[in-house]
C-alpha positions, 0 to 999 in steps of 0.5 A: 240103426241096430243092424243085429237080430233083435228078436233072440232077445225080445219075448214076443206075444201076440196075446194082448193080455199078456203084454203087460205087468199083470196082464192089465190091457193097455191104458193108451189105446185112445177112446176120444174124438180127440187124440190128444185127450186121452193121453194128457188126462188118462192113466200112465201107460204100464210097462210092456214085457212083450212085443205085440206080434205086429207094430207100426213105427211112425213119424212125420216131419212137418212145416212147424210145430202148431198142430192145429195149423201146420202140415206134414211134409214127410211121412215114414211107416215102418212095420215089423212082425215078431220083432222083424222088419217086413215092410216099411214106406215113406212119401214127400207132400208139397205142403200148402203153406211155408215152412217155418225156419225153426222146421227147416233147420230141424229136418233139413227140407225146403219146398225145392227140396220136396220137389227135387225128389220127384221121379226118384221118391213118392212125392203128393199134394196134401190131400193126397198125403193125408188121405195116403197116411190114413189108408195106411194106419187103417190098414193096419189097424184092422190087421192088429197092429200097434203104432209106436212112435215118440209123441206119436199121439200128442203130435203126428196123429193130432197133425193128422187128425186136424188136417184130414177135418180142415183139408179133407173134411174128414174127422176120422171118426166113422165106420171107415176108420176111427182114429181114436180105437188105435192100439198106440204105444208112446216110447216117451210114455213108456219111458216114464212107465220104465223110471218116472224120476226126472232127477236123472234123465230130465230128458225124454225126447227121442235123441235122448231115448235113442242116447240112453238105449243105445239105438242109432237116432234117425236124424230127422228124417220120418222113416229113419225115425220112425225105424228109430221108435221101433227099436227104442221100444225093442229095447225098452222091452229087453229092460223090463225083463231084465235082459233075459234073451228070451223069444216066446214065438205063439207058432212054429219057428218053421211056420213063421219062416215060411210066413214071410214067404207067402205072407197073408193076403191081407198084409200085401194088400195093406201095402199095394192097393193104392193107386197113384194121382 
């Protein structure tokens, strides 16, 4: 991952109007029961010229490729405020069915693995993962938050969605948390939005994003992945604005030192009121 200040380079606003060519709002935020709907049928997503003030980086990594009938066997969160990063968690679940070779030789990880992490790494039953990952994109979601991750919609929350209705009798649907209102931003998609010609870059995966960006790839490890969404779409920003290094911060810059200081209530509560089984 980039170990330089990204933010003297990014034009960051926490206007969402202004996010956009044209100040248009964001055609990716999903208005379905199904996560994937949307995103398939609905308009391209535009080009962003700013960083939203709070972003969610996410990735899992999973037992197979079925959304319908795989699980999550790792989760990365990652969260940055003006383009700096303040907080990030990852968590282990022993999944309730085998993981597929194809996986294993993709993320590296065997059910001997995930429990070896015990005592030095969060590691949950299913149920307890899923109800963990909504906890937290809940959370989020309610401080304002955009999620960002690479085929985030059409993979990890469409995974997510189908386990929380087949394990936890959840459709994420209701007053506690409605999957479908989340401000989500898909670096593939985004990509597309950048340069829509195949010719050049068939390939749009995020090895090849991070490739083209010039980002450190994660490697297939969530977190890492997750940091690794993040920073393509920092980058992406840079090049719709031409590489102007700029930094439009909405408060004072003391302010927003300071903030990281005493960070809202809220924010630390997003990050420690869950309790351990």
């Amino acid at each position: 991952m980039r170990t330089e200040n990204r933010s003297s380079k990014v034009k960051i606003d926490e206007s969402e109007n202004e996010l956009f060519n044209g100040g248009e709002p964001f055609s990716g935020v999903i208005r379905g029961l199904h996560v994937t709907g949307k995103c398939k049928d609905g308009p391209v997503a535009k080009k962003y010229q700013r960083v939203p003030e709070l972003i969610l980086g996410f990735d899992t990594e999973t037992t197979g490729l079925s959304v319908s009938s795989e699980r999550a066997i790792s989760y990365g969160f990652c969260a940055y405020r003006f383009g700096v990063p303040i907080w990030s968690e990852q968590f282990f679940v022993i999944p309730d069915r085998p993981i597929s070779p194809g996986a294993k030789r993709v993320h590296g990880l065997s059910v001997v693995d995930i429990e070896a992490k015990r005592g030095s790494e969060p590691v949950y039953t299913v149920e307890k993962g899923l109800a963990r990952a909504v906890q937290i994109l809940r959370d989020y979601y309610e401080l304002g938050a955009y999620v960002i991750g690479s085929n985030v919609v059409r993979f990890d929350l469409e995974m997510l969605r189908r386990s929380c209705m087949s394990v936890l009798g959840m459709e994420l649907n209701d007053d506690y948390f409605d999957i479908s209102l989340l401000r989500i931003i898909d670096v593939v998609d985004h990509d597309l939005a950048i340069d829509p010609s195949r010719e050049f870059r068939p390939r749009r995966g995020q090895e090849y994003l991070c490739r083209h960006y010039g980002v450190t790839p994660g490697g297939h490890d969530a977190l890492s992945d997750a940091r690794a969404a993040v920073e393509v779409f920092i980058e992406q920003v840079v090049h719709n604005n031409a590489g102007q290094a700029s930094l439009l911060l909405i408060s004072d810059p003391v302010d927003f030192v300071e903030s990281f200081e005493t960070q809202p209530t809220q924010l630390k509560s997003a990050n420690s009121n869950f309790t351990e089984w």
